[in-house]
DSSP file (Angstrom, degrees, kcal/mol; ACC not computed):
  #  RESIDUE AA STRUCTURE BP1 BP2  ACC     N-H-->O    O-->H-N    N-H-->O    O-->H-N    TCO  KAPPA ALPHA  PHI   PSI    X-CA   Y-CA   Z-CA
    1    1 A X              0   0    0      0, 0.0     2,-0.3     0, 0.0     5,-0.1   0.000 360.0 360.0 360.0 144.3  -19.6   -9.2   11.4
    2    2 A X        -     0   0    0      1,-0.1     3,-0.4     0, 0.0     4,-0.4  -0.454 360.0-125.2 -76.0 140.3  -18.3   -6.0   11.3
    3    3 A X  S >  S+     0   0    0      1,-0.3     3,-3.2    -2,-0.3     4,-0.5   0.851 115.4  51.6 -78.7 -67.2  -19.1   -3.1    9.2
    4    4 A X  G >  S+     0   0    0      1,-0.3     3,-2.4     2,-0.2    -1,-0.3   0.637 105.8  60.3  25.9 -73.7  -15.4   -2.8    8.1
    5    5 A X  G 3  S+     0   0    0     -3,-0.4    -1,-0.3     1,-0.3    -2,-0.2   0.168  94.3  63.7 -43.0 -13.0  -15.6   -6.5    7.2
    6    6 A X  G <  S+     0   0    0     -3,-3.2     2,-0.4    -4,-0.4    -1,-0.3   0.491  89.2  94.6-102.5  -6.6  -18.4   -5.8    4.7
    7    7 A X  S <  S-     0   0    0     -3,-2.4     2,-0.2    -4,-0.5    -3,-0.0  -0.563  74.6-116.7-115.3 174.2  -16.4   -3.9    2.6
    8    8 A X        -     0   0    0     -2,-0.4     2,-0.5     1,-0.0    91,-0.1  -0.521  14.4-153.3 -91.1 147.7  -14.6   -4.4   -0.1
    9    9 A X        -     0   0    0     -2,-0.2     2,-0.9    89,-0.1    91,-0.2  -0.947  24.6-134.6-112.3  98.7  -10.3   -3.8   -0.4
   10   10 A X        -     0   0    0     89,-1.1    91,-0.3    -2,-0.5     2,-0.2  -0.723  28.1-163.4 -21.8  60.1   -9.3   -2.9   -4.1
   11   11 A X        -     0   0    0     -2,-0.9     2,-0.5    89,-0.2    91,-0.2  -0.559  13.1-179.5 -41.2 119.5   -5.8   -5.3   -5.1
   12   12 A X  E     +a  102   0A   0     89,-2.9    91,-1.8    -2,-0.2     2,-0.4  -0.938  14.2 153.1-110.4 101.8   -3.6   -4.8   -7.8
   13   13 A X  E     +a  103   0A   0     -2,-0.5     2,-0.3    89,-0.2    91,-0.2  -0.952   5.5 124.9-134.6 169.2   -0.9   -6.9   -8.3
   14   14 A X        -     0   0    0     89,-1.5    91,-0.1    -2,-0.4     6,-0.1  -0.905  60.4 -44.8 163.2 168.3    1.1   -8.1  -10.9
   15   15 A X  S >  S-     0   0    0     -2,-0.3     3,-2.2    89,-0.2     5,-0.3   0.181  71.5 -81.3 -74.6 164.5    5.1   -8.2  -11.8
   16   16 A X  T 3  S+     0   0    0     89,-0.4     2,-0.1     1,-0.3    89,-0.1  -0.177 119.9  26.1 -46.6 171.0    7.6   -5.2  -11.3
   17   17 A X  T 3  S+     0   0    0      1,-0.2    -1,-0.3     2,-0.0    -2,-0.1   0.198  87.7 115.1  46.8  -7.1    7.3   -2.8  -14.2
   18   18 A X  S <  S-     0   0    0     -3,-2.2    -1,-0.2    -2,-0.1    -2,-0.1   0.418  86.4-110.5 -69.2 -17.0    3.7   -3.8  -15.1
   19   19 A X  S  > S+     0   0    0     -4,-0.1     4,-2.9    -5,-0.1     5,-0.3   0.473  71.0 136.0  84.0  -0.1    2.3   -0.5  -14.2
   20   20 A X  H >>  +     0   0    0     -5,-0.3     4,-2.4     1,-0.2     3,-0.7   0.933  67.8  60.3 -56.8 -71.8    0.3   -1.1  -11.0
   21   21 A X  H 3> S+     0   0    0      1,-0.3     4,-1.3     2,-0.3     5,-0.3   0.742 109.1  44.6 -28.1 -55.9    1.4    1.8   -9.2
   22   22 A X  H >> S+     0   0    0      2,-0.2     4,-3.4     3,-0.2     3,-1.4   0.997 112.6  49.3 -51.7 -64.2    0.0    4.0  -11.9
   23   23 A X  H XX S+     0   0    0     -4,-2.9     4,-1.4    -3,-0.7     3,-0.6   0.959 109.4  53.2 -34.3 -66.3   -3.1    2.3  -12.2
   24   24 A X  H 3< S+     0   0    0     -4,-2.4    -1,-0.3    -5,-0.3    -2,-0.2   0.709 112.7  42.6 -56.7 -10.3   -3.6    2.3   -8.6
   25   25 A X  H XX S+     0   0    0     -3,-1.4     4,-1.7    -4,-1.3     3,-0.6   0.916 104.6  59.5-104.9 -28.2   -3.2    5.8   -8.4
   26   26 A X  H <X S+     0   0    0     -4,-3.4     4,-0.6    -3,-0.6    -2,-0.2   0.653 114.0  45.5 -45.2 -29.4   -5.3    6.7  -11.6
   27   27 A X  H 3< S+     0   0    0     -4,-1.4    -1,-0.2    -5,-0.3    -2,-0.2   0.324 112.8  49.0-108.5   4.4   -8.4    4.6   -9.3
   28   28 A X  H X> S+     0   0    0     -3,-0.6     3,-2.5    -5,-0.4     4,-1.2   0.868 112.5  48.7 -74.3 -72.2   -7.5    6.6   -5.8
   29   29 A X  H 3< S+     0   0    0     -4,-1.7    -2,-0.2     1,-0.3    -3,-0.1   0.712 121.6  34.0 -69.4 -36.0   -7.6    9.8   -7.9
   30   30 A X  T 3< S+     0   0    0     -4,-0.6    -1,-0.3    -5,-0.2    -2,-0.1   0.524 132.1  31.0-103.0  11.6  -11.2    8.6   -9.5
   31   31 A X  T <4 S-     0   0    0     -3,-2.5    -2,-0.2     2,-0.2    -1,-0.1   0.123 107.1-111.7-135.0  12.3  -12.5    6.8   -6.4
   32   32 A X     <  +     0   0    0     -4,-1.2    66,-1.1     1,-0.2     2,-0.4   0.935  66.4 153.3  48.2  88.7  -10.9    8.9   -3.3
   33   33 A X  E     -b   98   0A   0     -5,-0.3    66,-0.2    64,-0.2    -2,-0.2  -0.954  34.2-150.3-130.1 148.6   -8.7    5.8   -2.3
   34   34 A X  E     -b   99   0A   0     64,-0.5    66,-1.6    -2,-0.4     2,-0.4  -0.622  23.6-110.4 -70.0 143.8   -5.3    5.5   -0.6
   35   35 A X  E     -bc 100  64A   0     28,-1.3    30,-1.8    -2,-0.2     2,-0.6  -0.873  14.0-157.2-128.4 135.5   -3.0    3.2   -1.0
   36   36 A X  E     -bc 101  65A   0     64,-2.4    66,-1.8    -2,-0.4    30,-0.2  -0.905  24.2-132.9-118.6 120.5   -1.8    0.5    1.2
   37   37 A X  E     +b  102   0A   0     28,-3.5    66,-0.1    -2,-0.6    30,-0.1  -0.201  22.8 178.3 -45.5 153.0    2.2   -1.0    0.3
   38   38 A X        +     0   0    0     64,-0.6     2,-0.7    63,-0.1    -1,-0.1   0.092  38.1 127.8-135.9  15.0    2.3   -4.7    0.2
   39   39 A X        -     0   0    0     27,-0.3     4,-0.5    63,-0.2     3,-0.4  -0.877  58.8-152.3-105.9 104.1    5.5   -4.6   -0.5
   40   40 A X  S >  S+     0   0    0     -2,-0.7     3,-0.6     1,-0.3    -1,-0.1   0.744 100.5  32.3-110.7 -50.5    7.6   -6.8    1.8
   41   41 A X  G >  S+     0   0    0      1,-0.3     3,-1.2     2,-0.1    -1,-0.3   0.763 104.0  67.0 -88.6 -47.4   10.7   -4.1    0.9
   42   42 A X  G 3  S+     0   0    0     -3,-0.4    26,-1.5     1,-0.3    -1,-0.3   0.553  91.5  66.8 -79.1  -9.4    9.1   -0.6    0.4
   43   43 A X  G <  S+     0   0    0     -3,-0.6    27,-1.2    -4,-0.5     2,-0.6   0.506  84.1  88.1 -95.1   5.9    8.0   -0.6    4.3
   44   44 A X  B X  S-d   70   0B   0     -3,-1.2     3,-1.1    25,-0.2     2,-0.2  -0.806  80.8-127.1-115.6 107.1   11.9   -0.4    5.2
   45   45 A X  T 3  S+     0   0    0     25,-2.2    27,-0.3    -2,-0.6     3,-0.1  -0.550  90.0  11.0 -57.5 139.9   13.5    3.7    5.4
   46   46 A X  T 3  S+     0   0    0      1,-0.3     2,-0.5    -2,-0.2    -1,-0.2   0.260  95.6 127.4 105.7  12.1   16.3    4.9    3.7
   47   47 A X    <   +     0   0    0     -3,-1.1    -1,-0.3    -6,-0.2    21,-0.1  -0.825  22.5 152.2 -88.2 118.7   16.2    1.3    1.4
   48   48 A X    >   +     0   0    0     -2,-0.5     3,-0.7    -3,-0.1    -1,-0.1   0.580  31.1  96.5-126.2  -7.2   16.2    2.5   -2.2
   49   49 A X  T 3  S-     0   0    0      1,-0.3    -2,-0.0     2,-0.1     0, 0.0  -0.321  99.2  -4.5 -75.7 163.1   17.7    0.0   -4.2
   50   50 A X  T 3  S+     0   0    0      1,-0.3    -1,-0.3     2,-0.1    -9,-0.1   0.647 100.7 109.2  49.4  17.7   15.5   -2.5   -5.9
   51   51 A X    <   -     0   0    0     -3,-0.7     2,-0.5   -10,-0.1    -1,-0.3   0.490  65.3-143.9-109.7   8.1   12.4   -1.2   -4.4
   52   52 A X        -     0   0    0      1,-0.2     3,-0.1    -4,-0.1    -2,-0.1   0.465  32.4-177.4  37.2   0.1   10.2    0.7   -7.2
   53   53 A X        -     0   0    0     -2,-0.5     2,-0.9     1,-0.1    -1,-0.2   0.178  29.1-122.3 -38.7 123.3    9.1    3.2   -4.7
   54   54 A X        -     0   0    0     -3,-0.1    -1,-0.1     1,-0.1     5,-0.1  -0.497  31.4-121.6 -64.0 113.1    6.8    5.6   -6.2
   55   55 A X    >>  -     0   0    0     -2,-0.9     3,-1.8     1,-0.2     4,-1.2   0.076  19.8-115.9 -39.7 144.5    8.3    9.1   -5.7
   56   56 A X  T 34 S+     0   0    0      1,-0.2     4,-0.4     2,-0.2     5,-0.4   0.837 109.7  55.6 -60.8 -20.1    6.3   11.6   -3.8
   57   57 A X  T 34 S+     0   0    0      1,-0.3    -1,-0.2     2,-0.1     3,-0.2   0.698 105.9  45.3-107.0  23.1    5.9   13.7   -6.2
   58   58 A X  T <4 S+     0   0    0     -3,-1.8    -1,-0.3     1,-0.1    -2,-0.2   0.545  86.1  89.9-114.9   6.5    4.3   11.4   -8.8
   59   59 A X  S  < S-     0   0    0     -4,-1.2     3,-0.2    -5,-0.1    -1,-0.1   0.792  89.9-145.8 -22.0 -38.8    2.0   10.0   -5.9
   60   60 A X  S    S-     0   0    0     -4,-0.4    -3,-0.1    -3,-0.2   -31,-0.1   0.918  70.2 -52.6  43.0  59.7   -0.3   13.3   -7.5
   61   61 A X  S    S+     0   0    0     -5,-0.4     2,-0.6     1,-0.2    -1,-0.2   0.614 108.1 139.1  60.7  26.2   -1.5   13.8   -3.9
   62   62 A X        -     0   0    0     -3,-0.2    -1,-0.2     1,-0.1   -28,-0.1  -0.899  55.7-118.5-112.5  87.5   -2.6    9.9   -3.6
   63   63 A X        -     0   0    0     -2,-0.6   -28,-1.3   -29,-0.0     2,-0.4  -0.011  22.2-162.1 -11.1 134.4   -1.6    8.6    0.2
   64   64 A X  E     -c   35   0A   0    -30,-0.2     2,-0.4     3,-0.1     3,-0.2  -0.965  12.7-166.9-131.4 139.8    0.6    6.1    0.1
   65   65 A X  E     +c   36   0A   0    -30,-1.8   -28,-3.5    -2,-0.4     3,-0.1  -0.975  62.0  24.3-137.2 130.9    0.8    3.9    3.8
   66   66 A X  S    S+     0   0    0     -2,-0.4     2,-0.3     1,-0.3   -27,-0.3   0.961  95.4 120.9  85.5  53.5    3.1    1.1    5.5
   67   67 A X  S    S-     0   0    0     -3,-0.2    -1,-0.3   -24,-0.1   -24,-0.2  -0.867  75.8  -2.9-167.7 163.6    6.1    2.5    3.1
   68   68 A X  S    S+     0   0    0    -26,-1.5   -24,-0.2    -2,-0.3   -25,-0.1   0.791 105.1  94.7  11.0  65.2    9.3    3.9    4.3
   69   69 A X        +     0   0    0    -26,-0.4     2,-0.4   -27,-0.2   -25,-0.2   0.282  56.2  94.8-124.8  21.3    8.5    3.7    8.2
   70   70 A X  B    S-d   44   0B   0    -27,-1.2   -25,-2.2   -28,-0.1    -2,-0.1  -0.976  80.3-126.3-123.4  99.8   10.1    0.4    8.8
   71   71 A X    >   -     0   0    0     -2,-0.4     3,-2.1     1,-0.2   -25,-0.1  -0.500  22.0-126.1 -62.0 148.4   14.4    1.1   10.3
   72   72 A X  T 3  S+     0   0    0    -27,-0.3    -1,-0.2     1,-0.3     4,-0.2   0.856 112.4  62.9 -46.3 -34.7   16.2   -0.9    8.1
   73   73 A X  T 3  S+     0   0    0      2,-0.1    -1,-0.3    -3,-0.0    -2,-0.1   0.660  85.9  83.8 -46.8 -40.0   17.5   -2.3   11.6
   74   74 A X  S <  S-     0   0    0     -3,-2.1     2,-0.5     1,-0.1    -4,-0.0  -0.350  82.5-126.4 -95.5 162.3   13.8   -3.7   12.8
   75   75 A X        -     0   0    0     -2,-0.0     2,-1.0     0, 0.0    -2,-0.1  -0.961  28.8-152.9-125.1 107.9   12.9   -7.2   11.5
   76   76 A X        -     0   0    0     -2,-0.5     5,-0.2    -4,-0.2   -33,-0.0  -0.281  11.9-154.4 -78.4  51.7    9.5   -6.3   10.0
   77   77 A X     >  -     0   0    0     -2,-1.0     4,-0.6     3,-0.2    -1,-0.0   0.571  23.9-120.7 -41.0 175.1    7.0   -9.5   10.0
   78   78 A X  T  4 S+     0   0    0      2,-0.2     4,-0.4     1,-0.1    -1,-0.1   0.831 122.0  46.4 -74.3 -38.6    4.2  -10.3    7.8
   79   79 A X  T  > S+     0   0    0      1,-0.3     4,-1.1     2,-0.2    -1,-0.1   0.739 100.5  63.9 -85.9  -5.3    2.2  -10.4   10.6
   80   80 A X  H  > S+     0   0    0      1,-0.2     4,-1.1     2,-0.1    -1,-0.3   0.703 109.3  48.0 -73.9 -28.2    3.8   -7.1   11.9
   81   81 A X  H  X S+     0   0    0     -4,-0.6     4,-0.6    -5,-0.2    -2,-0.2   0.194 101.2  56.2-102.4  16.3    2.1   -5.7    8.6
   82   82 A X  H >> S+     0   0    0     -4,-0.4     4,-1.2     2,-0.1     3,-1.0   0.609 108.3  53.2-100.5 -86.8   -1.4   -7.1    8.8
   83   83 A X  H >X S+     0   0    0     -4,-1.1     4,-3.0     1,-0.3     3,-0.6   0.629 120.0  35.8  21.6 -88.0   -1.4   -5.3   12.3
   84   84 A X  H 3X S+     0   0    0     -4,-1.1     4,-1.9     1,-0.3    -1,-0.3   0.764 115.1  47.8 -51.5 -38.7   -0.5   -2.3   10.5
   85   85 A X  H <X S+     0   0    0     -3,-1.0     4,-2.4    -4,-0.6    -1,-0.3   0.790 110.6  54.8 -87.6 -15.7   -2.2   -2.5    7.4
   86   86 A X  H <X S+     0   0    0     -4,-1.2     4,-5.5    -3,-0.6    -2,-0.2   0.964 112.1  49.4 -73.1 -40.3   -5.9   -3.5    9.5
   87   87 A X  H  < S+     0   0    0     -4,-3.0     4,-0.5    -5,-0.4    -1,-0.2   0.989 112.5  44.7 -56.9 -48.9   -5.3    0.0   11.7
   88   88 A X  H >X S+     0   0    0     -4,-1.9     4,-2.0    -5,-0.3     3,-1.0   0.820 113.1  51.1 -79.8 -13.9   -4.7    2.1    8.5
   89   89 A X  H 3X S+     0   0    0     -4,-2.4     4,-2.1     1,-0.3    -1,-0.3   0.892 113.0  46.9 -68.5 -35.8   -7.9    0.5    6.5
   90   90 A X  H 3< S+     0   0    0     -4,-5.5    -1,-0.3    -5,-0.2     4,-0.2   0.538 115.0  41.4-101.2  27.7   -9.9    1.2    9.5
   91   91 A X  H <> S+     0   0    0     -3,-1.0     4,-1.2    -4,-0.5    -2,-0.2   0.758 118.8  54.4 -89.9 -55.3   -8.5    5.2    9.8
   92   92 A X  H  <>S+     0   0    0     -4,-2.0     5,-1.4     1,-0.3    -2,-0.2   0.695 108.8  43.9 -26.5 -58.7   -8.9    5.0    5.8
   93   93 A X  T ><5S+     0   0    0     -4,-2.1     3,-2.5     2,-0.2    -1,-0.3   0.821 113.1  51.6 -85.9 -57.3  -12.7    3.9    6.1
   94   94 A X  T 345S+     0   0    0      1,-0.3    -2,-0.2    -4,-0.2    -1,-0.2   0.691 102.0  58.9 -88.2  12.7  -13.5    6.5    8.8
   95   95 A X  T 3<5S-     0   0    0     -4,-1.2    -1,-0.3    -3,-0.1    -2,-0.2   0.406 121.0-118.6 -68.0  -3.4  -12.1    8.9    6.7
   96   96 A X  T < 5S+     0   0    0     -3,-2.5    -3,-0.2    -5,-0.2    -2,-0.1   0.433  73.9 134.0  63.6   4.2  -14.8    7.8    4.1
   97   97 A X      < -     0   0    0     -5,-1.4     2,-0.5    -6,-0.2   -64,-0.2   0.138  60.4-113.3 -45.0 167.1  -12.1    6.8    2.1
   98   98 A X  E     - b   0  33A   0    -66,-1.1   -64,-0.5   -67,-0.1     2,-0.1  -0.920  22.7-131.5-114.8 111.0  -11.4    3.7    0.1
   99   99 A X  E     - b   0  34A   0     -2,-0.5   -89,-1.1   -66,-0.2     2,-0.7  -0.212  26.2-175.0 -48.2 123.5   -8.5    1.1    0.9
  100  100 A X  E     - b   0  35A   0    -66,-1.6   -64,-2.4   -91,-0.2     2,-0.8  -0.775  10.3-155.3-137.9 112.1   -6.4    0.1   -2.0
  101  101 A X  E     - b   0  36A   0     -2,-0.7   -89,-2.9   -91,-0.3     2,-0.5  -0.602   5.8-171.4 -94.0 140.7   -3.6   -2.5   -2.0
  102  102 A X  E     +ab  12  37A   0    -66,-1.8   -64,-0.6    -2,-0.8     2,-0.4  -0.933  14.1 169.4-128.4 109.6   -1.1   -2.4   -4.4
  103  103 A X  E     -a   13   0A   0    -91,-1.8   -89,-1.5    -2,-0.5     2,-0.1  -0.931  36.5-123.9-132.3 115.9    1.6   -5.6   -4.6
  104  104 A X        -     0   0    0     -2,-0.4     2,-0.3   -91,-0.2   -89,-0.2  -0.634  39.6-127.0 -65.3 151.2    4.3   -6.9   -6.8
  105  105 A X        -     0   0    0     -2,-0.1   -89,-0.4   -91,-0.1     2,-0.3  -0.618  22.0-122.5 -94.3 126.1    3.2  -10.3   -7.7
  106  106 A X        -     0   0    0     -2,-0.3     2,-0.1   -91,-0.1    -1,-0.1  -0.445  10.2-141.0 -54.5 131.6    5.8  -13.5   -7.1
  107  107 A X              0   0    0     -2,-0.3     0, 0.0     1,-0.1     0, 0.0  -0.532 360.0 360.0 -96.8 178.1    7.0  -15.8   -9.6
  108  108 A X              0   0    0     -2,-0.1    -1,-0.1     0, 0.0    -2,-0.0   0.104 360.0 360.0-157.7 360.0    7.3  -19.1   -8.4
């Protein structure tokens, strides 16, 4: 097992409006973590409707990753964003950072 693979990934999720996004940047700011989108929508440029994207400038200097780099154009997979999110955990982690996901949660 991998030393990457022993540590632990911070989640927050829960339904639109709920306040994750805050939270999660209120525990970057008191744990040096970055924040990785889960957000099936937010990884797609120049998409603003209906996405909650956190503005840059209430980020408060908090990384935010795997959001708006996606052309609307490209067919993004899920598995095209575990790819993506495993690289930025392990540039995250040898930054000595901490990886922090942040997801709206699905009804069902």
């Amino acid at each position: 097992m991998s030393e990457s693979a022993d540590k632990q990934i911070i989640a927050i999720a829960g339904p639109t409006t709920s306040g994750k996004s805050e939270l999660g940047i209120q525990i970057a700011l008191e744990i040096g973590g970055e924040i990785i989108n889960c957000d099936s929508v937010q990884v797609y440029k120049e998409i603003k409707v209906a996405t909650a994207k956190v503005p840059v400038n209430e980020r408060r200097g908090i990384p935010h990753h795997l959001m708006d780099f996606v052309p609307p154009a490209i067919n993004f997979t899920a598995a095209d964003w575990a790819r993506a999110a495993t690289q930025r955990i392990q540039e995250i982690e040898a930054r000595g950072k901490a990886a922090m996901r942040v997801r709206r949660a699905r009804h069902t």
